[in-house]
C-alpha positions as CSV (number, residue, x, y, z in Angstrom):
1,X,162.4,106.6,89.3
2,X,159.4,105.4,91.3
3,X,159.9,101.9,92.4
4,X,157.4,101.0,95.0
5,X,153.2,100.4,94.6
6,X,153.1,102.8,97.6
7,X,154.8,105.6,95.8
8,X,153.5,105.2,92.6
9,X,150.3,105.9,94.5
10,X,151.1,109.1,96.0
11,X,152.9,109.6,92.9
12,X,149.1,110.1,91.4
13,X,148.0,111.7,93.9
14,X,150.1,114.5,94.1
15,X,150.0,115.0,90.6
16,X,146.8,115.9,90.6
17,X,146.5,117.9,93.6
18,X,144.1,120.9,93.6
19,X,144.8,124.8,93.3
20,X,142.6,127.0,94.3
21,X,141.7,130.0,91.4
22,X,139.9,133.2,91.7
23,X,137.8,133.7,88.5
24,X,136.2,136.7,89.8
25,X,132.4,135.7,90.0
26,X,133.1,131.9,91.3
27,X,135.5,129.8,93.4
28,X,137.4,127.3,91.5
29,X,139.3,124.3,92.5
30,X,141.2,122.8,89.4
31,X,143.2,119.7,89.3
32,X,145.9,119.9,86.2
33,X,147.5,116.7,85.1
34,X,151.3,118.4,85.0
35,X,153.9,115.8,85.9
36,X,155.2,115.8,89.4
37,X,158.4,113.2,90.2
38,X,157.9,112.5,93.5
39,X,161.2,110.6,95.5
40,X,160.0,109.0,98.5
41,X,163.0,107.5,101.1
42,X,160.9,106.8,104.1
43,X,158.2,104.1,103.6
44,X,156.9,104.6,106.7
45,X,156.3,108.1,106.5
46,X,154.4,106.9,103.1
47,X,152.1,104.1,104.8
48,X,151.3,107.1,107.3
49,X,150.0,109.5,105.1
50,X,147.6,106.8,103.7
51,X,146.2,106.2,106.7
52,X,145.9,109.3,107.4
53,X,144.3,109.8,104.2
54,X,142.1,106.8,104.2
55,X,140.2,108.1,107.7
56,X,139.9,111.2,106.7
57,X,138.1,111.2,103.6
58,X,134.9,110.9,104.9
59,X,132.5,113.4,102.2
60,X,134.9,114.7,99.7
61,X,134.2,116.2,96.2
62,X,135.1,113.3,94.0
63,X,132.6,111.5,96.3
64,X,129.9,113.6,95.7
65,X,130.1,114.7,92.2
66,X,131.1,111.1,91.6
67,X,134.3,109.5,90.2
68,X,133.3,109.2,86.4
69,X,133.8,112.8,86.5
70,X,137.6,113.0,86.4
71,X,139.7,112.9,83.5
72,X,140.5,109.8,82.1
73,X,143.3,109.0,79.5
74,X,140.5,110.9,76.7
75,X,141.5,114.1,78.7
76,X,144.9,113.7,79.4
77,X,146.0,117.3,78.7
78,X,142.5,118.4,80.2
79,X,141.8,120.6,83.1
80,X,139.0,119.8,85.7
81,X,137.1,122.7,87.2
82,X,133.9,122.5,89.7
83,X,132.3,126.2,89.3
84,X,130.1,127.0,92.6
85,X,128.9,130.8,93.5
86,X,125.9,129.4,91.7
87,X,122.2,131.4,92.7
88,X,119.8,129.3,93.3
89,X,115.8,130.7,94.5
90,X,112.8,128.5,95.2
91,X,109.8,130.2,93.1
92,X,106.2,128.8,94.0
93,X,103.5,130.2,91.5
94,X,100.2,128.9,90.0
95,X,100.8,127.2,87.0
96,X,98.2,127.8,84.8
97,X,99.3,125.0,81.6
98,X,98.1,122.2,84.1
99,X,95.0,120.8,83.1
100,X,92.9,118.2,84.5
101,X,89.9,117.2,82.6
102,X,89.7,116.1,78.4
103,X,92.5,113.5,78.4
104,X,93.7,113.9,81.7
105,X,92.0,110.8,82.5
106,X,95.5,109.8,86.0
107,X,93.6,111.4,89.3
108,X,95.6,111.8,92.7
109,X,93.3,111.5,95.5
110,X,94.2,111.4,99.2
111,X,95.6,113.6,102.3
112,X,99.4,114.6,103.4
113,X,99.4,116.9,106.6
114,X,102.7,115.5,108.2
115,X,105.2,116.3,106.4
116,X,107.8,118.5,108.4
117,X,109.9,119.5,104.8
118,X,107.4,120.2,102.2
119,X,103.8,120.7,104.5
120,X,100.4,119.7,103.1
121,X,98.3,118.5,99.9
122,X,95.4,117.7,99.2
123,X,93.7,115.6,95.9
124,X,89.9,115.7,95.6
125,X,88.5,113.8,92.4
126,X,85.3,115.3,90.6
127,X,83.5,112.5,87.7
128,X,80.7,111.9,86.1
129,X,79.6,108.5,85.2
130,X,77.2,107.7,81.7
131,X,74.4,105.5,81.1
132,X,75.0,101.6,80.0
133,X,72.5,102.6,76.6
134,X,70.3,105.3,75.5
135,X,66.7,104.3,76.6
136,X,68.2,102.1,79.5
137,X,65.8,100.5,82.0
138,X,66.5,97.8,84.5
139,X,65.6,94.1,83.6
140,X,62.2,92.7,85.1
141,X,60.0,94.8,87.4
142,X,59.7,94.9,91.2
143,X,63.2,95.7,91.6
144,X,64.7,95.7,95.2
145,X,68.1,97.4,95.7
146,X,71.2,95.5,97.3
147,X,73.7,98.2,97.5
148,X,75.2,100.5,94.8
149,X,78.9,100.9,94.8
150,X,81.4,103.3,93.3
151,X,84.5,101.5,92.3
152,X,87.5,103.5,90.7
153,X,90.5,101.8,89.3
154,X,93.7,101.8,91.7
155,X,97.2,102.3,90.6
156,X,99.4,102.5,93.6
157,X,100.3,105.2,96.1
158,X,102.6,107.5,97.3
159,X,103.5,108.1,101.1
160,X,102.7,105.8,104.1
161,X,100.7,102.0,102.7
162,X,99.5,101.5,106.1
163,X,98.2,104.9,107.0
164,X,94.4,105.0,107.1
165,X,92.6,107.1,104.8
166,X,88.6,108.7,104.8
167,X,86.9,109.3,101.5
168,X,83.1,110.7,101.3
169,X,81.4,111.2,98.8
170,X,78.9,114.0,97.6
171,X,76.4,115.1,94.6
172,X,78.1,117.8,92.1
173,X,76.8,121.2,92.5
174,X,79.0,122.9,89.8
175,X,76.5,124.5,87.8
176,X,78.1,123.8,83.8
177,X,80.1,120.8,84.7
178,X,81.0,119.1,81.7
179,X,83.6,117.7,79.3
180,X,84.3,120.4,76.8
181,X,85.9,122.2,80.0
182,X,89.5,121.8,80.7
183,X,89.2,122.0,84.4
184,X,92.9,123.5,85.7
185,X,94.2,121.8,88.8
186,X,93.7,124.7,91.4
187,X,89.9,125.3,90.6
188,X,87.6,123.8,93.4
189,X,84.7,122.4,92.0
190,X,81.1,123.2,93.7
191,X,79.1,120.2,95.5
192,X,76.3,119.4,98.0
193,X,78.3,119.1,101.3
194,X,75.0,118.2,102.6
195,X,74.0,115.4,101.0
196,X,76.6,112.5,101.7
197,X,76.3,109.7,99.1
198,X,79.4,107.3,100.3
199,X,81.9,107.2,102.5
200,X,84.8,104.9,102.9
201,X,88.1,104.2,105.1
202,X,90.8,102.5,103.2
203,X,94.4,101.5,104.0
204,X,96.6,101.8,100.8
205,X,98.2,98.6,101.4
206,X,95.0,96.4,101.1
207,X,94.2,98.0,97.7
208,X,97.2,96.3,95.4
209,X,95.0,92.9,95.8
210,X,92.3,92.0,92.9
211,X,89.1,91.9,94.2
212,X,85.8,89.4,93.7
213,X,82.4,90.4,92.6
214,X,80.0,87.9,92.7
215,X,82.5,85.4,92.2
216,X,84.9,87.3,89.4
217,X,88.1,88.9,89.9
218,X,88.5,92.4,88.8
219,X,91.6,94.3,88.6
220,X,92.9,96.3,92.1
221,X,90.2,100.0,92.8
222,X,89.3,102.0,95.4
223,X,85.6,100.8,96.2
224,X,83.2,103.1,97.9
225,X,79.7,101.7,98.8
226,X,77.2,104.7,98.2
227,X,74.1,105.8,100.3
228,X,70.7,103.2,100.0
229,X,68.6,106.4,99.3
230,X,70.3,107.2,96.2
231,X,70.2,103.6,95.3
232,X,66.8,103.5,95.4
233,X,66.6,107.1,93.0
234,X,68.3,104.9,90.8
235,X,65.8,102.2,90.7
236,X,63.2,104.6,90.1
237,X,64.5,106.1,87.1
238,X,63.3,104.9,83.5
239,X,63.8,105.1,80.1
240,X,61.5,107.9,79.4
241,X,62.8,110.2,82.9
242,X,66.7,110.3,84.1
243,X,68.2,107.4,81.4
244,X,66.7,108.3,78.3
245,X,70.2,109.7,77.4
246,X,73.1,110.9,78.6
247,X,72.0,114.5,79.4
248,X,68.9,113.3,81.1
249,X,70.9,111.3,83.2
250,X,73.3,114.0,84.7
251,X,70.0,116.1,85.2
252,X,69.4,113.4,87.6
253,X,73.0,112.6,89.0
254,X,74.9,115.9,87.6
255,X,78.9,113.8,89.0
256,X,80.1,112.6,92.2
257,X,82.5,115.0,94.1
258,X,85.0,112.7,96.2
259,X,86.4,114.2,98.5
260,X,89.6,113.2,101.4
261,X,89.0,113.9,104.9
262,X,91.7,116.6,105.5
263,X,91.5,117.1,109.2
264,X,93.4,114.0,110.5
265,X,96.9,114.5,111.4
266,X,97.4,110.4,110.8
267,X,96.8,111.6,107.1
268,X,100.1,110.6,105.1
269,X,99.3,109.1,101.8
270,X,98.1,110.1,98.2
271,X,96.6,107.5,95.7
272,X,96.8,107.2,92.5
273,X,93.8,106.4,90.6
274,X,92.9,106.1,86.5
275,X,89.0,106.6,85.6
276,X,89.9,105.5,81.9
277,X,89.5,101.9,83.2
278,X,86.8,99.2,82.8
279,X,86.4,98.9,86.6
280,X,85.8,102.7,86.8
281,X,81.9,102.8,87.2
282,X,78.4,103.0,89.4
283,X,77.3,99.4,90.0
284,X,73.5,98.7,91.1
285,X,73.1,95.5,92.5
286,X,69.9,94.6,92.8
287,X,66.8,91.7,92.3
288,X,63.9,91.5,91.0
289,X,60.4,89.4,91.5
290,X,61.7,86.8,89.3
291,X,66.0,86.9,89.8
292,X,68.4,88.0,92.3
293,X,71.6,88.6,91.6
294,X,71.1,91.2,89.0
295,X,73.4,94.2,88.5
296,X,73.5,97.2,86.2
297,X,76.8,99.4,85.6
298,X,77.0,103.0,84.7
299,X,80.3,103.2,83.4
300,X,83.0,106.5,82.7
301,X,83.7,107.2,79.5
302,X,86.0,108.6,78.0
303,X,85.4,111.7,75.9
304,X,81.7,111.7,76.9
305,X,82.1,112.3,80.9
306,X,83.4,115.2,82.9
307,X,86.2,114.7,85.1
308,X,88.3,117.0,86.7
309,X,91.5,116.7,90.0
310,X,91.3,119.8,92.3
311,X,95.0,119.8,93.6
312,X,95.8,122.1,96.7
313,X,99.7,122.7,98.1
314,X,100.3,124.4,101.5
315,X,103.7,125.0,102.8
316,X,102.5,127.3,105.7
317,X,104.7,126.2,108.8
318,X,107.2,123.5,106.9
319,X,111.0,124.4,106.4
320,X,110.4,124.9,102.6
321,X,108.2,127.4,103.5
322,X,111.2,129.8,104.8
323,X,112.5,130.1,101.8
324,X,109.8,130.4,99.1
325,X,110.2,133.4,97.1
326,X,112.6,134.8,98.7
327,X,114.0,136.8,96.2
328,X,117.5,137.6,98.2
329,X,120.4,138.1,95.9
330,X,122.6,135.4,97.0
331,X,119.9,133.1,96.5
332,X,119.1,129.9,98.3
333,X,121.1,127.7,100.5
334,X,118.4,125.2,100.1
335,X,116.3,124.3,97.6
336,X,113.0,122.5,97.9
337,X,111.7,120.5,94.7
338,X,108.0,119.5,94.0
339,X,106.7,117.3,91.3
340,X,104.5,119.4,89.2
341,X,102.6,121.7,90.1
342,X,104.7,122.6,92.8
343,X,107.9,124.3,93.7
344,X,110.8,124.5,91.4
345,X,114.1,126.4,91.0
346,X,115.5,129.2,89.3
347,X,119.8,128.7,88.8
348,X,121.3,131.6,87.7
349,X,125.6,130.8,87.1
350,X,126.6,134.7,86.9
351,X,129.1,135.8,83.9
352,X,129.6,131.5,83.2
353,X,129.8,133.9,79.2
354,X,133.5,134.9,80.4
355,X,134.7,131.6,80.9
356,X,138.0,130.7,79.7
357,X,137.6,130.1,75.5
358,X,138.0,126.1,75.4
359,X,137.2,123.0,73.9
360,X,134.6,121.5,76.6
361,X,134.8,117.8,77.1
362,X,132.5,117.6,79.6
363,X,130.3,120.2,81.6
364,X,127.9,118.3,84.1
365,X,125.2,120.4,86.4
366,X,125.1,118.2,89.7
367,X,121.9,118.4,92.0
368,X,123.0,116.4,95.7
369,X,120.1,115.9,98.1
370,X,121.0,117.0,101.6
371,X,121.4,114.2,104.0
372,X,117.9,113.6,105.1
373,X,117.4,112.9,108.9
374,X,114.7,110.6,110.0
375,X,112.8,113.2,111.4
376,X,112.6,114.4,107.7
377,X,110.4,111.2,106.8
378,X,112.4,110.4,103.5
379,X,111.7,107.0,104.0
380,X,107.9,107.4,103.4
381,X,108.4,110.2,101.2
382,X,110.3,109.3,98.6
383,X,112.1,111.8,96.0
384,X,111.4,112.1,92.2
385,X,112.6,109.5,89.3
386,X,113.3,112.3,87.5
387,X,114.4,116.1,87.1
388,X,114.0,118.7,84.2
389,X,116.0,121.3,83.5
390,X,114.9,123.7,81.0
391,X,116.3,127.2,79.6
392,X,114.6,130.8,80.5
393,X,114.4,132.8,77.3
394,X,112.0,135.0,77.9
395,X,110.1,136.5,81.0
396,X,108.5,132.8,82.2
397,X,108.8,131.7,79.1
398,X,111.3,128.4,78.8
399,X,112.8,125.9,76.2
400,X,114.9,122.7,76.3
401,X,118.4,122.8,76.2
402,X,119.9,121.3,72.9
403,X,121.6,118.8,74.5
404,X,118.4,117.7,75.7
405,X,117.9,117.3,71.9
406,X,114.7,117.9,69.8
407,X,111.8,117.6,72.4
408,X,109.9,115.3,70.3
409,X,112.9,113.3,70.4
410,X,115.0,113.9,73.4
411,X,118.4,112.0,74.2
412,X,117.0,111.6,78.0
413,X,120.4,109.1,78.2
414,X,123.1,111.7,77.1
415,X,121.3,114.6,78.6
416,X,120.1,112.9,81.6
417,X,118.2,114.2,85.2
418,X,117.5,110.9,86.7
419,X,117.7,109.8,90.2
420,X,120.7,107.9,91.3
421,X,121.2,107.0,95.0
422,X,125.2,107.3,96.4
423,X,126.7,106.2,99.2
424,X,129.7,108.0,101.2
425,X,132.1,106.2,103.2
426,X,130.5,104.8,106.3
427,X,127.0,104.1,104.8
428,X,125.0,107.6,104.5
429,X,123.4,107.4,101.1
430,X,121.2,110.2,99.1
431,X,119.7,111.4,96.1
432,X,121.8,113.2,93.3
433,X,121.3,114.4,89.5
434,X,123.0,115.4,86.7
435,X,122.7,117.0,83.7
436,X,125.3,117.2,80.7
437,X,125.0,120.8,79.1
438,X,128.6,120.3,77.2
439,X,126.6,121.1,74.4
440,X,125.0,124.6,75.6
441,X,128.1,124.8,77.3
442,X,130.8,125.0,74.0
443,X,127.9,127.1,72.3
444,X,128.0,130.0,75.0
445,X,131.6,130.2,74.3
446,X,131.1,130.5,70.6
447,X,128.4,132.9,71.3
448,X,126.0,130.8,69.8
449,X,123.7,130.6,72.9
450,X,123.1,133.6,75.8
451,X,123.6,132.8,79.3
452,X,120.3,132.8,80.6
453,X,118.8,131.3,83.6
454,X,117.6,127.6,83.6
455,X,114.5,126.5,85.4
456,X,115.0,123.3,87.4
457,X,111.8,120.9,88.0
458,X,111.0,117.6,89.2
459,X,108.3,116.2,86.6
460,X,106.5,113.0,86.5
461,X,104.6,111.2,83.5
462,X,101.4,111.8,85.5
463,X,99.9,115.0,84.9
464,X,100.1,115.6,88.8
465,X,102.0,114.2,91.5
466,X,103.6,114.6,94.5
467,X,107.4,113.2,95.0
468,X,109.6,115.9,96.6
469,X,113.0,116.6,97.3
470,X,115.6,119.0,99.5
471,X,118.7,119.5,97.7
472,X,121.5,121.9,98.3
473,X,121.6,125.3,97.0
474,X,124.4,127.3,95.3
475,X,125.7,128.5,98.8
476,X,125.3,125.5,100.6
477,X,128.2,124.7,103.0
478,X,128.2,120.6,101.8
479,X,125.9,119.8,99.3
480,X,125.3,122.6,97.3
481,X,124.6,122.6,93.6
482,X,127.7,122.3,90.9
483,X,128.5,122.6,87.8
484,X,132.0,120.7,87.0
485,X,133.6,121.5,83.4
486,X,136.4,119.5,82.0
487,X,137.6,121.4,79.4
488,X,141.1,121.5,77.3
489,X,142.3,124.9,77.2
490,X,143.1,126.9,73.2
């Protein structure tokens, strides 16, 4: 019998101390919750091996996959098994289901060029404004022009708040722009370098504020004040020329192209921008020979304008960039993952079909991020809220997983994907994901389900964004990517 606290702690501990197993196609390290008796005599020996235990554990596996994992009194004649030999292979490809314009009304605008992981990208924004009325004319007559301002409505930013950032703006040149084209992301629109309408340099931070105009507050935008000579076209348009209706009026001013300086190497940040928004217009200000004061807004609207977000990725000369479709058979070591559109992962878990037949209690797909170094700039660019992991089942062709439930009703909770931060022993923290595929898991051993490849993706609710994150690959030496099953054998 075990009398003292110390030995019934090693008493546990041995009892649940790994064996290695050769499955053929992985490496397996299982813990089995046999009885071991355990008589210890020397209680100094005892308080030796804890200390010896306690300083060495540093980044072990229970750390990492975290401690929820093992088996609890629910599994008490359960086996747990971590499955690596996983193949992992960054793919980067056009994707050619991500729209911009009709609905799409969320915009990234802005200029990364300094990021040592993941490289560049670049966010131009292409919109039309529409009249105030049909048959629209400005109030009075000698009118003299104040300024004309774009403003766009501002909804945070991603990357570096106190990096400085150039916008210009330009006339549309895209001959058939307009809204019954659903403009893709990688399409760059056509406009009159030539003729600069605006330009503006901004610092992310300073936009979160409300702003005043003419003594009200309106909600936080990106405001841009455009060129006195096209104020001036503005003011000598009428209700019979370039505002009798909407189509007169983009004869006249066919969209504004705005477009990021992308030369600077200060260039860190990306903003996010919604044109769906009151504050979203053309504003005249201007007076005439009886008032001052006056202003006129030539608002977007929804359904009615063009819009469209030319997107552009390049990885040329970061450390994703060595392994981008690499196509090597034993896969990736690292694995480098790009809100959408960008770069995703294909996981491949070879023969997982000829696993042991079992009741599965628990089979949990962990993605760790490698430790990031400061050089690495994690701390102004941050990683996704959220990963997706979908099922190939044809070609490129994917589907959800059914633990990830009927997709117009998914149980995000049991199925999971979201960020979680953990922290080792001394302080190093990182990112880390999991997924619960019990489900897809017991069904591949019932041959309900084939074991095909899964497609893992960081996705955001905006229709394009630009979190990233480096994570370990199947064959990474610490952190590389898991599956842990606990099963119960039959």
């Amino acid at each position: 019998m075990v009398h003292s606290p110390w030995m019934f702690a090693l008493y546990f501990t041995l009892r649940s101390r790994p064996w290695t197993i050769d499955y053929g196609p992985w490496t397996v390290k299982t813990h089995k919750t046999s009885r071991v008796r355990v008589i210890i005599r020397n209680l100094g020996l005892i308080a030796a091996f804890f200390i010896t235990m306690y300083a060495g554990s540093g980044c072990n596996e229970a750390t990492i996959l975290g401690n929820e994992l093992i088996p609890g009194q629910d599994y008490v004649n359960g086996i747990d098994t971590t499955l690596t030999g996983i193949i992992t292979q960054n793919i980067w490809k056009t994707d050619s289901a991500v729209y911009t314009g009709q609905g799409n009304y969320s915009k990234v605008l802005g200029s990364i060029v300094g990021d040592p992981l993941f490289g560049r990208a670049h966010g131009f924004v292409y919109t039309q404004m529409s009249l105030p009325s049909n048959a629209f004319s400005f109030t009075g007559t000698g009118q003299t022009l104040d300024s004309i301002v774009l403003s766009i409505a501002y909804r945070g930013f991603y990357g570096d708040s106190m990096a400085a950032q150039t916008f210009r703006v330009y006339r549309m040149a895209e001959p058939d722009f307009k809204i019954d084209s659903n403009y893709r992301y990688y399409q760059a629109l056509k406009y009159n370098a030539g003729e600069l309408l605006g330009t503006a340099t901004v610092v992310p931070r300073t936009l979160k504020d409300s702003v005043s105009v003419y003594g009200t507050k309106e909600a936080p935008q990106l405001r841009i004040r455009l060129s006195t000579a096209l104020g001036n076209q503005f003011l000598q348009q009428t209700a019979t020329t370039g505002f009798t209706n909407d189509s007169s009026f983009y004869a006249f001013l066919k969209g504004l192209a705005i477009v990021p300086d992308t030369t600077l190497a200060t260039n860190r940040t990306m903003l996010y921008l919604n044109l769906n928004d009151p504050v979203t217009r053309i504003r005249l200000f201007y007076k005439n020979s009886e008032n001052d004061s006056l202003s006129a807004s030539f608002p977007f609207a929804a359904g009615f304008t063009a819009h469209a977000n030319y997107f552009v990725r390049n990885h040329a000369g970061s450390q994703a960039a060595q392994y981008i479709n690499t196509n090597t058979p034993a896969g990736d070591s690292i694995i480098f993952l790009e809100d959408a559109p960008g770069l995703f992962t294909k996981v491949t878990i070879p023969n997982l079909e000829n696993f042991p037949n079992a009741v599965i209690n628990k089979a949990e797909l962990v993605v760790s991020e490698i430790t990031p170094a400061p050089s690495d700039l994690n701390d102004i660019y941050s990683a996704p809220d959220f990963l997706f992991l979908q099922q190939y089942v044809s070609g490129d062709t994917t589907r959800p997983l059914i633990d990830y439930g009927n997709p117009s009703s998914p149980n995000q909770p049991y199925f999971g994907g979201d960020k979680t931060v953990v922290t080792l022993f001394g302080g190093m923290k990182y990112t880390q994901y999991k997924f619960n595929i019990s489900r897809y898991m017991q069904r591949l051993l019932r041959k309900q389900e084939t074991n095909t490849s899964f497609k893992l993706e960081a996705l955001s609710p905006r229709n394009i964004d630009v979190h990233r994150v480096r994570a370990g690959g199947g064959n990474h030496s610490q952190f590389n990517l898991k599956l842990r099953i606990i099963y119960t054998k039959l």
